[in-house]
NUMARLO-195056 format. One record per atom (N, C-alpha, C, O): residue number from 0; atom name; y, x, z. Coordinates in nm, 3 decimals. Atoms other than C-alpha are relative to their C-alpha. Layout:
N
+-----+----+---------+---------+---------+
:   i : at :       v :       u :       w :
+-----+----+---------+---------+---------+
: NUM : CA :       Y :       X :       Z :
...
+-----+----+---------+---------+---------+
This chain:
103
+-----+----+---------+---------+---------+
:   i : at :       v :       u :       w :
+-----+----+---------+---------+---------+
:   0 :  N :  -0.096 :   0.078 :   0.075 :
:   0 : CA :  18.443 :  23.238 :   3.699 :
:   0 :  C :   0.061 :  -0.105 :   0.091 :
:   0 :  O :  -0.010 :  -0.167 :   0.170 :
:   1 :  N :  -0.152 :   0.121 :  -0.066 :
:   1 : CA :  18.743 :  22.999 :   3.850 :
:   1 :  C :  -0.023 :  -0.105 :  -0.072 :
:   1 :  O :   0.003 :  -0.123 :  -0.191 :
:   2 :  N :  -0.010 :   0.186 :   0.093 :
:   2 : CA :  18.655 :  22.602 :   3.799 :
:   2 :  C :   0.129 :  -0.056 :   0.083 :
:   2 :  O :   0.116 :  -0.073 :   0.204 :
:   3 :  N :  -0.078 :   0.097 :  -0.074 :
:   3 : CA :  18.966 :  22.426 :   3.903 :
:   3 :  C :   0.025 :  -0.130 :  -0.024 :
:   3 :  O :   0.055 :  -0.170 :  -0.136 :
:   4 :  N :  -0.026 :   0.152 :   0.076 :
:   4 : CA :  19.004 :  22.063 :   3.914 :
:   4 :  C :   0.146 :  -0.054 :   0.010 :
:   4 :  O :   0.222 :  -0.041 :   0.105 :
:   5 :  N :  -0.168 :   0.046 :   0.008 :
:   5 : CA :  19.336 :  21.912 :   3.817 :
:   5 :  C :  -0.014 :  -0.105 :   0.086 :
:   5 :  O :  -0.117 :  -0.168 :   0.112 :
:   6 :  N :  -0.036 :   0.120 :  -0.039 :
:   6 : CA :  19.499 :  21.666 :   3.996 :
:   6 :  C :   0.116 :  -0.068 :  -0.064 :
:   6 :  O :   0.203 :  -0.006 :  -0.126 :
:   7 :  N :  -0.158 :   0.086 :   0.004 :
:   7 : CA :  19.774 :  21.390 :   3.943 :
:   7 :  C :   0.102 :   0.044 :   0.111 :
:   7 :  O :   0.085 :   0.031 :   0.232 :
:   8 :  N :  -0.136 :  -0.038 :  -0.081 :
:   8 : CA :  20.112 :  21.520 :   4.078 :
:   8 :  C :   0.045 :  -0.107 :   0.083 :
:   8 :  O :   0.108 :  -0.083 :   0.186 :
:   9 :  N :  -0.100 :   0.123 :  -0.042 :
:   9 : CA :  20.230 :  21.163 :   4.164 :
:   9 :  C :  -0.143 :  -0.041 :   0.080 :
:   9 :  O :  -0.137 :   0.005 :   0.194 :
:  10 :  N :   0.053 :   0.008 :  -0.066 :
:  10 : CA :  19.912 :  21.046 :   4.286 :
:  10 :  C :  -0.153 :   0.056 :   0.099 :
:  10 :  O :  -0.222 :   0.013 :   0.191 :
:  11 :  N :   0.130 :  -0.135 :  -0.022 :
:  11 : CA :  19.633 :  21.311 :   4.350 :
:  11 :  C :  -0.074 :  -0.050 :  -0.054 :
:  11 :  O :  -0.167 :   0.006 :   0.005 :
:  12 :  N :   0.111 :   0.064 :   0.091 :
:  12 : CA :  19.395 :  21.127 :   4.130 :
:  12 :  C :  -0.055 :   0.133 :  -0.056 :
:  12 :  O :   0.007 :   0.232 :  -0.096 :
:  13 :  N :   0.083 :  -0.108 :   0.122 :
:  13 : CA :  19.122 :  21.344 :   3.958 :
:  13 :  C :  -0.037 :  -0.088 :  -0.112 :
:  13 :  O :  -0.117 :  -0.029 :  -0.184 :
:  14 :  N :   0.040 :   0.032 :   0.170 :
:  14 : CA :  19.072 :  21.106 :   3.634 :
:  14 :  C :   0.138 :  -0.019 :  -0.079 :
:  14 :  O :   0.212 :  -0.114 :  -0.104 :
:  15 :  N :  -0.033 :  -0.042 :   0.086 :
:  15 : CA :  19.241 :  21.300 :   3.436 :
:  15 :  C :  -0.033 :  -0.034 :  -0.155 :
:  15 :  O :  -0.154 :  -0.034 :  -0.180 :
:  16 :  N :   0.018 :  -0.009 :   0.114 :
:  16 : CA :  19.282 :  21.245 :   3.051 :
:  16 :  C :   0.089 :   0.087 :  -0.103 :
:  16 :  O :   0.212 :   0.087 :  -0.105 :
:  17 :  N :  -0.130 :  -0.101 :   0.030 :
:  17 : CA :  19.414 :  21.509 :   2.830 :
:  17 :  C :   0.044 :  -0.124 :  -0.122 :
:  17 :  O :  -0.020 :  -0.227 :  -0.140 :
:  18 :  N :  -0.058 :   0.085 :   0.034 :
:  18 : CA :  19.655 :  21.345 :   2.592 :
:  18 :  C :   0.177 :   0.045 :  -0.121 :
:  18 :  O :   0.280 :  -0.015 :  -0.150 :
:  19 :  N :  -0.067 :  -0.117 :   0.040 :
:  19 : CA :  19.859 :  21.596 :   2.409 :
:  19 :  C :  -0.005 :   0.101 :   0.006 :
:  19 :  O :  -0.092 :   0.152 :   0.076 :
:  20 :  N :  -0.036 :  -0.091 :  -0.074 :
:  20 : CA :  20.026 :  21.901 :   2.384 :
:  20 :  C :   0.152 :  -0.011 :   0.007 :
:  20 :  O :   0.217 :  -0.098 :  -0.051 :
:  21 :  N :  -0.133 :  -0.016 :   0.006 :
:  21 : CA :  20.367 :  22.014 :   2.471 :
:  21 :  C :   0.022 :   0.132 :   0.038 :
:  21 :  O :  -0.044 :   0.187 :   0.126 :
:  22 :  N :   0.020 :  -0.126 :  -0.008 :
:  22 : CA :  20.505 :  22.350 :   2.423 :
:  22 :  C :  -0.124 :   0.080 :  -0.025 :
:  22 :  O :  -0.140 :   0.183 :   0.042 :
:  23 :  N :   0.146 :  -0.135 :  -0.069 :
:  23 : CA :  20.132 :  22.525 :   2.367 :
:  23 :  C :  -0.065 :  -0.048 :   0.106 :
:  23 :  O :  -0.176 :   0.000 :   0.127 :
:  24 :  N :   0.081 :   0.088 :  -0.158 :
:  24 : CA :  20.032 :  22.298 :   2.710 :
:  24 :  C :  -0.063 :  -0.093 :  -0.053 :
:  24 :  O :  -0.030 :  -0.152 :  -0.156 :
:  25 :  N :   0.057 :   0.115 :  -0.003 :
:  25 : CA :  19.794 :  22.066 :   2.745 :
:  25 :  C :   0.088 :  -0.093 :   0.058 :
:  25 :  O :   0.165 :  -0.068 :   0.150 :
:  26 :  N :  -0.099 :   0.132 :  -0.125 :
:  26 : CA :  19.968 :  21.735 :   2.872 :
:  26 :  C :  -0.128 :  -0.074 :   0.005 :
:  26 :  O :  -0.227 :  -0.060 :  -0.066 :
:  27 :  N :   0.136 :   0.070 :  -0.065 :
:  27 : CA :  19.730 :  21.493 :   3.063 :
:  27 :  C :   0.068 :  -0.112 :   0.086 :
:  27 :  O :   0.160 :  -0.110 :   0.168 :
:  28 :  N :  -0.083 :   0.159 :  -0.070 :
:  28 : CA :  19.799 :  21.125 :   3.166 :
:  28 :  C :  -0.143 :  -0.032 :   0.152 :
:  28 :  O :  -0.265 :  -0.020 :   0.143 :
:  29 :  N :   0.049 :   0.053 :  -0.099 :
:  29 : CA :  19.670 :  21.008 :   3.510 :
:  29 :  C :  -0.062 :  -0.137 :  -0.043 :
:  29 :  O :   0.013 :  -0.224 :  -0.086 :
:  30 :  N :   0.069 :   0.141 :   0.028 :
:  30 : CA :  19.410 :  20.709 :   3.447 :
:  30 :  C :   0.041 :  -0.135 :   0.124 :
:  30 :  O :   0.047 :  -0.258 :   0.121 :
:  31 :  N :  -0.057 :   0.087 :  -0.132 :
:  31 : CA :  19.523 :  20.567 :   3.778 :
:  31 :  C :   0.178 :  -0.067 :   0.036 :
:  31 :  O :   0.206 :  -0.170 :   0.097 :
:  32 :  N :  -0.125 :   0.074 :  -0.026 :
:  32 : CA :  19.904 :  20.510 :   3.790 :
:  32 :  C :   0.086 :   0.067 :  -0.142 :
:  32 :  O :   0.208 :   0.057 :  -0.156 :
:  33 :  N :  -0.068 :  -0.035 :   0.107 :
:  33 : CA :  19.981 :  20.671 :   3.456 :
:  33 :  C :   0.077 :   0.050 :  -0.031 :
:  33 :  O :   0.145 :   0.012 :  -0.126 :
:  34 :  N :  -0.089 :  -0.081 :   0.012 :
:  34 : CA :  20.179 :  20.949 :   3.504 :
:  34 :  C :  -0.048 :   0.094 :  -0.076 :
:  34 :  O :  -0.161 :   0.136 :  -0.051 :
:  35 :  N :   0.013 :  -0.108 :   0.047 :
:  35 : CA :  20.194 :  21.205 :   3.270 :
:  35 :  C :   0.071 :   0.134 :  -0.012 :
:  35 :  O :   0.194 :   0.132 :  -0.013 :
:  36 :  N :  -0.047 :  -0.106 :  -0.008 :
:  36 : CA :  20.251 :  21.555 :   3.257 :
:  36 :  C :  -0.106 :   0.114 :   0.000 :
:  36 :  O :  -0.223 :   0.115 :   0.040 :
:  37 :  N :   0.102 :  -0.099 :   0.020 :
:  37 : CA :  20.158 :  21.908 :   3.152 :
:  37 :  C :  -0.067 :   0.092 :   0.101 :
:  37 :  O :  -0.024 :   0.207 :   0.109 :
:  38 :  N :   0.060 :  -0.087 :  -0.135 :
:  38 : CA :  19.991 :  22.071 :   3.418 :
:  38 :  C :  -0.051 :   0.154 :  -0.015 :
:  38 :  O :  -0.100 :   0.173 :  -0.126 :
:  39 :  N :   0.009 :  -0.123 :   0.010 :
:  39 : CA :  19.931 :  22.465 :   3.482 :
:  39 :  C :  -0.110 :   0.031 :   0.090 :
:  39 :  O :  -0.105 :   0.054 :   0.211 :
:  40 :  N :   0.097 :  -0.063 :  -0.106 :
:  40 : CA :  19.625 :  22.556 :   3.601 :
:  40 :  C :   0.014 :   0.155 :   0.018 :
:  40 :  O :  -0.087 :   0.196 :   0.076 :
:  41 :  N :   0.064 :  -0.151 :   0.026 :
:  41 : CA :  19.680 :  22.985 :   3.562 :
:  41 :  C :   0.031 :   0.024 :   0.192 :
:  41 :  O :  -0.017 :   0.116 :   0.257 :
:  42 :  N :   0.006 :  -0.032 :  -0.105 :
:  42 : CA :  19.810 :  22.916 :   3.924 :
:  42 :  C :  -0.159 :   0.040 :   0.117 :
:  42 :  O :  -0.163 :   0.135 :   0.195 :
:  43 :  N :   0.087 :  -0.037 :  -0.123 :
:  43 : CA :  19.481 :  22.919 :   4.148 :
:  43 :  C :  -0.071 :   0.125 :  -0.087 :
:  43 :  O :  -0.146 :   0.187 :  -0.011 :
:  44 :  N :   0.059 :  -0.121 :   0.027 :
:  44 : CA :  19.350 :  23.227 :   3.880 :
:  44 :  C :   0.118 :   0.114 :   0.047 :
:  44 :  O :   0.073 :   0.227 :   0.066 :
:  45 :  N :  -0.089 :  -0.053 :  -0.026 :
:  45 : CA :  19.699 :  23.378 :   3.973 :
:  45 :  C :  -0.021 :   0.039 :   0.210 :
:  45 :  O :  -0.014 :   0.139 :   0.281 :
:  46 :  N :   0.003 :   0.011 :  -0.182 :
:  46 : CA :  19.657 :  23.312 :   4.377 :
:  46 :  C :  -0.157 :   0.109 :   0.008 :
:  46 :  O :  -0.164 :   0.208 :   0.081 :
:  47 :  N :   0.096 :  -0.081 :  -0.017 :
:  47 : CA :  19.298 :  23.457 :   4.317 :
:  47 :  C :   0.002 :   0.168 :   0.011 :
:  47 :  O :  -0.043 :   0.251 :   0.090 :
:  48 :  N :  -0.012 :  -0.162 :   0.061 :
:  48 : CA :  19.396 :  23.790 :   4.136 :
:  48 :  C :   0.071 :   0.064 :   0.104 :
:  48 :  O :   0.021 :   0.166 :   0.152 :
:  49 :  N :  -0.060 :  -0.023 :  -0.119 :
:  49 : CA :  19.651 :  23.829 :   4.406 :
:  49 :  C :  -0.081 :   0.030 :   0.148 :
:  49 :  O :  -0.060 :   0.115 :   0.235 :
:  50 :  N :   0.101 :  -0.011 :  -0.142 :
:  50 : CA :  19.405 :  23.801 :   4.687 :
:  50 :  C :  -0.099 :   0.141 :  -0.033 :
:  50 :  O :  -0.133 :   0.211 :   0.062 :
:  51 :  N :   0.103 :  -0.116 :   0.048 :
:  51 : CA :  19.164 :  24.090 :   4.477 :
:  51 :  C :   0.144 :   0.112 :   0.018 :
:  51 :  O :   0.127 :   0.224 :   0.067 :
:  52 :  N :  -0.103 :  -0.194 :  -0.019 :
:  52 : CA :  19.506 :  24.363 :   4.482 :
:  52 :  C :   0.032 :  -0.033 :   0.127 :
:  52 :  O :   0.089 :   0.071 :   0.164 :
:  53 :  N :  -0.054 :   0.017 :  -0.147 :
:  53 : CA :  19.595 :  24.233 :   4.856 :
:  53 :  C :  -0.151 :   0.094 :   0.044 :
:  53 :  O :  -0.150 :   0.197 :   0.111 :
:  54 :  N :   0.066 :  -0.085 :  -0.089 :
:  54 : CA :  19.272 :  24.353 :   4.940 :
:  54 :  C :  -0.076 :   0.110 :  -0.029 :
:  54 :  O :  -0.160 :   0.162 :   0.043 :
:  55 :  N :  -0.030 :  -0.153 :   0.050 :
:  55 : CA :  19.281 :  24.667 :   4.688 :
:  55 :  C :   0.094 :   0.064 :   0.133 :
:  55 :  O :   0.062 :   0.155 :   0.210 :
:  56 :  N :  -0.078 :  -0.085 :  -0.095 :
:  56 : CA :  19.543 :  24.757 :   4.914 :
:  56 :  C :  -0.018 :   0.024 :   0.146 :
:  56 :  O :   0.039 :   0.119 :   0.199 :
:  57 :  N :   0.062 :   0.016 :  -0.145 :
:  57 : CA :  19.398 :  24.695 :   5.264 :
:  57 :  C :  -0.101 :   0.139 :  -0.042 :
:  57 :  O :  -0.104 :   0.239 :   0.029 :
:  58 :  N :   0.080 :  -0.105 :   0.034 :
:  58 : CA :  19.138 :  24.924 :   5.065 :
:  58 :  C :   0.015 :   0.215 :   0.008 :
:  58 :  O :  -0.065 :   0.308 :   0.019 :
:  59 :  N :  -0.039 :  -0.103 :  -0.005 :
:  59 : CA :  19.363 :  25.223 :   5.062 :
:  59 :  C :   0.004 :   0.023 :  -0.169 :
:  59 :  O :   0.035 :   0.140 :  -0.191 :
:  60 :  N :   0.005 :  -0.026 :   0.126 :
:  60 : CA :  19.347 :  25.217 :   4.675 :
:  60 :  C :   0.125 :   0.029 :  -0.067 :
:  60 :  O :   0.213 :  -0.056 :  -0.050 :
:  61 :  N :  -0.137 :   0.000 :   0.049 :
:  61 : CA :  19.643 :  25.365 :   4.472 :
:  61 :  C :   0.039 :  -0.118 :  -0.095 :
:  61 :  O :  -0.047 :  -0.184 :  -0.154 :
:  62 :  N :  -0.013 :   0.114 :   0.054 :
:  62 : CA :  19.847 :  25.106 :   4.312 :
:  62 :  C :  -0.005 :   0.007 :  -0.143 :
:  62 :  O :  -0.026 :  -0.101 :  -0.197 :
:  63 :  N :   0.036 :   0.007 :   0.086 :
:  63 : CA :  19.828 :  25.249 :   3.976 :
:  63 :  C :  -0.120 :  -0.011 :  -0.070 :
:  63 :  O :  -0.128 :  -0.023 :  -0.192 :
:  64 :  N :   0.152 :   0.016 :  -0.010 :
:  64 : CA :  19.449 :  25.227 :   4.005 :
:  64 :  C :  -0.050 :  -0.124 :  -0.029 :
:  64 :  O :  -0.146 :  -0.161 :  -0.096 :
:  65 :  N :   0.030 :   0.165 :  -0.018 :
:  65 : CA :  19.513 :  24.839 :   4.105 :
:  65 :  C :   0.023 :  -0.002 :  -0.120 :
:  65 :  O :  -0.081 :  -0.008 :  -0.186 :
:  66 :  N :  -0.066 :   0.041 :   0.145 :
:  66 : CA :  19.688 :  24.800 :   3.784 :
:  66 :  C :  -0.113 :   0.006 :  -0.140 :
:  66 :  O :  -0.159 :  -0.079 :  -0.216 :
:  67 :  N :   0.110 :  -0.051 :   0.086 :
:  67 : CA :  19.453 :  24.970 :   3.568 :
:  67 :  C :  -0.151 :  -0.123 :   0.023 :
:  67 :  O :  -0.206 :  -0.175 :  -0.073 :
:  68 :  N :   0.128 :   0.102 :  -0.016 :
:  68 : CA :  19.138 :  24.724 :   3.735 :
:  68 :  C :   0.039 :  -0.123 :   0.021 :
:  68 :  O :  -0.056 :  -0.195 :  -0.008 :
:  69 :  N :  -0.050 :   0.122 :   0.029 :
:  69 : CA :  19.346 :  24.395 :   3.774 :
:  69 :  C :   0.065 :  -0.056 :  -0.119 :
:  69 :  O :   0.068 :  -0.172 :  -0.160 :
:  70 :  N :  -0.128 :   0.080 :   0.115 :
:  70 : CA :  19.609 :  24.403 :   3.477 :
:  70 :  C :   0.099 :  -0.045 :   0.057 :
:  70 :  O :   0.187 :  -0.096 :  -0.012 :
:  71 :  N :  -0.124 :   0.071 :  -0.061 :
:  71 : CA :  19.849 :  24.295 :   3.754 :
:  71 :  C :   0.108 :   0.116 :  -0.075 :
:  71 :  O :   0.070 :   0.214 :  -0.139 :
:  72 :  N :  -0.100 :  -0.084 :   0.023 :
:  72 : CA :  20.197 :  24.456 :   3.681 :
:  72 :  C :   0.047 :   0.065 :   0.089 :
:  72 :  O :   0.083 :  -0.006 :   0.183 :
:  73 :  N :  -0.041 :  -0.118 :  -0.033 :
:  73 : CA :  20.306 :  24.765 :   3.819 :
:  73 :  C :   0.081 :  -0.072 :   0.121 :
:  73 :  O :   0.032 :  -0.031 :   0.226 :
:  74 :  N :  -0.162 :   0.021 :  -0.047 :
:  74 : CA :  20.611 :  24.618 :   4.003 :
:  74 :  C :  -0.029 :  -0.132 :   0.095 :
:  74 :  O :   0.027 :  -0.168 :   0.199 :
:  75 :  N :   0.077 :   0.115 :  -0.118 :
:  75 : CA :  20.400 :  24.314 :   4.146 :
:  75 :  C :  -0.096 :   0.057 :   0.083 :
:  75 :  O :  -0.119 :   0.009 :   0.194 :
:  76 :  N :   0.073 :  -0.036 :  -0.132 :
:  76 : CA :  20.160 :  24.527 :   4.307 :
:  76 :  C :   0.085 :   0.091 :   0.108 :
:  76 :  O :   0.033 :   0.129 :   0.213 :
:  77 :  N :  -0.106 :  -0.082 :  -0.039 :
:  77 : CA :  20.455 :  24.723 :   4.427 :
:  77 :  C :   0.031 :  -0.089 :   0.120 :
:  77 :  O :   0.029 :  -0.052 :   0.237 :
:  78 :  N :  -0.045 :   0.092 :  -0.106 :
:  78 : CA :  20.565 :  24.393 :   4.597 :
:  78 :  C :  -0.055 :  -0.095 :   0.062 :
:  78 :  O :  -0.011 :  -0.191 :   0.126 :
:  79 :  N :   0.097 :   0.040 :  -0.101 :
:  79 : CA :  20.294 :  24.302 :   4.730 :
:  79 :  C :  -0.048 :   0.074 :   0.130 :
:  79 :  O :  -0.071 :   0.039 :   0.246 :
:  80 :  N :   0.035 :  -0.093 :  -0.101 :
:  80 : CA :  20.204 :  24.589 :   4.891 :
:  80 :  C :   0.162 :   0.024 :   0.117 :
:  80 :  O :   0.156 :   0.072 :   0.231 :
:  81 :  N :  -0.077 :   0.004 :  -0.091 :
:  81 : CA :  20.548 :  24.571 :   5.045 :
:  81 :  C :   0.026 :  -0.101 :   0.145 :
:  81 :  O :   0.069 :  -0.106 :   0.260 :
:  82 :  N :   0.017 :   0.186 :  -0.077 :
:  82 : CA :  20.492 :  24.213 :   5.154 :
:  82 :  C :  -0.114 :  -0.031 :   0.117 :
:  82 :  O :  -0.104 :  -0.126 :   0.194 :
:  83 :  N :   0.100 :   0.015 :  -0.042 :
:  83 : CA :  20.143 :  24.280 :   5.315 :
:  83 :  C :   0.065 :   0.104 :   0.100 :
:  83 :  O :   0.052 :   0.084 :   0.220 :
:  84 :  N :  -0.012 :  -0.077 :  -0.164 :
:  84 : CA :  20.296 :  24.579 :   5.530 :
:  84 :  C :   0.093 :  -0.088 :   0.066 :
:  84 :  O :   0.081 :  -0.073 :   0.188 :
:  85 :  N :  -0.118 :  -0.003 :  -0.083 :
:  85 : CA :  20.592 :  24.410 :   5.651 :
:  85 :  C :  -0.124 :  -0.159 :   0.081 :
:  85 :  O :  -0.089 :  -0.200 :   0.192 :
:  86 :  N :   0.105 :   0.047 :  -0.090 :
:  86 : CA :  20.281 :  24.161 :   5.778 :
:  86 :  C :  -0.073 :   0.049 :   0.085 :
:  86 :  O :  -0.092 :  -0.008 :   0.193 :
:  87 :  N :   0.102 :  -0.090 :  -0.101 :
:  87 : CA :  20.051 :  24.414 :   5.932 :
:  87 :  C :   0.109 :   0.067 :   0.102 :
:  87 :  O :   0.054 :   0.148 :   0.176 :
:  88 :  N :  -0.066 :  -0.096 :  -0.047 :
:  88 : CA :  20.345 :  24.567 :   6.100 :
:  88 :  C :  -0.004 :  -0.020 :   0.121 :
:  88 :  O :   0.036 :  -0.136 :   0.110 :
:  89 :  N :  -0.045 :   0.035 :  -0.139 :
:  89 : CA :  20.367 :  24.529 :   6.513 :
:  89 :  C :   0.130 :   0.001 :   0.015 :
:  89 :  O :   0.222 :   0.078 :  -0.010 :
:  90 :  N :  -0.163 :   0.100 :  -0.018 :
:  90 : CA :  20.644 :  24.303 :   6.603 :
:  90 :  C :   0.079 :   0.096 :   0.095 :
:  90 :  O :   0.146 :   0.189 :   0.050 :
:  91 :  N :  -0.069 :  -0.059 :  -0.087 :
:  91 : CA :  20.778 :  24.428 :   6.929 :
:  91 :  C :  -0.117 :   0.051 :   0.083 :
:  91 :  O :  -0.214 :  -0.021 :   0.105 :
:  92 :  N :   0.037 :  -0.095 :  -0.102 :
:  92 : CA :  20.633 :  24.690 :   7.156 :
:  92 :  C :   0.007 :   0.066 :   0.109 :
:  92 :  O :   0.056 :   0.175 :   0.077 :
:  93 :  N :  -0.054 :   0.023 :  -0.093 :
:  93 : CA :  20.672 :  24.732 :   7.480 :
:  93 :  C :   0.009 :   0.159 :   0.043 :
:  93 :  O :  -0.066 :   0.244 :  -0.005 :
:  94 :  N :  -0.044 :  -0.142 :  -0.016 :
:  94 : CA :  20.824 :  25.062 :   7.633 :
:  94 :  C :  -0.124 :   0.033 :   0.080 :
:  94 :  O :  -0.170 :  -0.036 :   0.171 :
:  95 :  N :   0.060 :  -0.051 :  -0.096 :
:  95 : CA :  20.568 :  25.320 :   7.740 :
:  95 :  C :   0.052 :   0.004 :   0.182 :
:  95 :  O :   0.170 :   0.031 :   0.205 :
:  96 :  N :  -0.050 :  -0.010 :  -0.091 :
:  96 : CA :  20.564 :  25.302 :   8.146 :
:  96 :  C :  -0.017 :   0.154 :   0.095 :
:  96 :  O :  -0.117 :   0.218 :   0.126 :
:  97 :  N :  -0.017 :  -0.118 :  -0.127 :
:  97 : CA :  20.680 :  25.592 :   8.389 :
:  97 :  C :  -0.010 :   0.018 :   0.085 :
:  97 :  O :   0.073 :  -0.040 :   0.155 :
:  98 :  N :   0.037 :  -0.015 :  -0.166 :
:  98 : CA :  20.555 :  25.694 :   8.698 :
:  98 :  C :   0.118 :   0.015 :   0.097 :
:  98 :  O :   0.102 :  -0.004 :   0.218 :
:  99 :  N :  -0.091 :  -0.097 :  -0.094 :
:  99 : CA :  20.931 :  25.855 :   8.812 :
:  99 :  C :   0.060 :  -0.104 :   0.090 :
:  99 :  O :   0.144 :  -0.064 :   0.172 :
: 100 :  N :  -0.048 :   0.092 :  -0.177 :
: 100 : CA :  21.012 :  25.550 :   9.075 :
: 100 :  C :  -0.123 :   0.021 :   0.069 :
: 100 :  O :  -0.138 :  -0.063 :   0.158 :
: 101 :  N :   0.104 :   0.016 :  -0.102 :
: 101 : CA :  20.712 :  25.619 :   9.239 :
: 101 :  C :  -0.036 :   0.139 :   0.133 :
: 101 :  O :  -0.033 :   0.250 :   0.078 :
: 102 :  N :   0.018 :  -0.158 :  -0.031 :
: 102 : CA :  20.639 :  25.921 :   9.497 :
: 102 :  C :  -0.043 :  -0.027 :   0.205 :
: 102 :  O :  -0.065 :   0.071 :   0.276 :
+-----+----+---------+---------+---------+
């Protein structure tokens, strides 16, 4: 399971108080300089899930496979897996060398 701790946007404070909602969100006031706002934690379970089909795919695993054992969407593991080759790819390569000046 994913514990994440919130922070304050304005000042990185962790004493947090929740303090509403808005939209369906929690909103949460900073105890320290009193900024408030709703904050989204699904990001670091989002960055996680991402890191589990990045390295489905390093795996050789088909992507409708990923889909089926993450729940990611079809079309995101699509572009991920595009995103991870155009990383693994070798940059520049240098021309095989020829013996024919030599003799």
């Amino acid at each position: 399971m994913l514990q994440t701790t919130l922070t304050c946007a304005k000042c990185g404070s962790t004493a947090l108080r929740k303090n509403g909602h808005s939209h369906g969100k929690a909103k949460y006031r900073c105890l320290n300089c009193r900024h408030q706002a709703a904050l989204h934690p699904a990001a670091p379970r989002k960055a996680a899930q991402y890191a589990h089909v990045e390295k489905l795919l390093v795996e050789r695993v088909s992507q409708r496979a990923i889909v089926r054992l993450t729940g990611v969407a079809r079309m995101t593991v699509a572009k991920l897996a595009k995103k991870s080759a155009g990383a693994n790819a070798p940059t520049a390569q240098a021309a095989p060398a020829t013996g024919a000046g030599t003799g």
